[in-house]
C-alpha angles and dihedrals in degrees: 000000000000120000081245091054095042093047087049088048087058109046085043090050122021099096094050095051099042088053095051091051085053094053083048101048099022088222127097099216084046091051092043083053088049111043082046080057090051094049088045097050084049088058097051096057077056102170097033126118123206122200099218109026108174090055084041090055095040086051092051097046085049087050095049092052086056095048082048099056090035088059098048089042079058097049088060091251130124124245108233107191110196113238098201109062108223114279089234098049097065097039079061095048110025111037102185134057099236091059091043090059083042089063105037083057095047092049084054089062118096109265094256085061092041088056090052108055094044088052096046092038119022100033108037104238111151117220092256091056095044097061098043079056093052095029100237133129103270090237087059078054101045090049094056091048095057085048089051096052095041089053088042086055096044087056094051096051091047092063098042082068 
């Protein structure tokens, strides 16, 4: 991978990836730490291709949250997750209150659902990719997603009450 290519990889990227390591830590330093893993790791399979990078780079920052909890479980600590995201990230992220109170009840889902609706919404996937990425029957797909939706709904309701 050439520095053009890698520079290319990051401006087209970097956003996506940062938010889903977000969605993942729940942190923004830890998702800045992460999302510059994730760039790093892009940078060492210099020369390879992928055919579809953006899931390729989401894969490897959700692989890097794993190898980063594996390492501190390791270590004999334990892993405190922070429930509240920084004020200041979101403000950052999410300008507005209604999307606030979105991603709060997305990060509520359970993380298949999570996973879904990034892909589905944030991302762009559409259902028939999705499941070729996760290698699934789109209708398998389509029917988590609804569940994912109608959950996601529920939870909004609820905290409209």
């Amino acid at each position: 991978m050439e520095r053009d290519a890698l520079e290319w990889l990051y401006e087209t990227y970097y956003r996506q990836v940062y938010l889903y390591a977000l969605s993942l830590c729940r942190n923004g330093t830890q998702a800045e730490e992460l999302t510059s893993d994730t760039f790093y790791r892009a940078l060492l399979s210099v020369g390879e291709t992928k055919e579809h990078m953006k899931f390729w780079l989401l894969r490897v920052c959700k692989n890097c949250w794993y190898d980063k909890l594996r390492k501190e479980k390791r270590q004999a600590k334990d892993v405190l997750i922070q429930t509240d995201v920084p004020d200041e990230a979101l403000r950052l992220v999410l300008q507005q209150e209604e999307n606030r109170r979105l991603y709060q009840g997305i990060l509520s889902l359970p993380q298949r659902y999570q996973e879904l609706l990034y892909f589905f919404y944030f991302a762009g996937y559409s259902i028939t990719e999705i499941a070729a990425l996760k290698k699934e029957t789109p209708g398998a797909v389509k029917t988590a997603l609804s569940r994912a939706r109608a959950a996601l709904k529920k939870k909004m309701e609820e905290g409209r009450q």
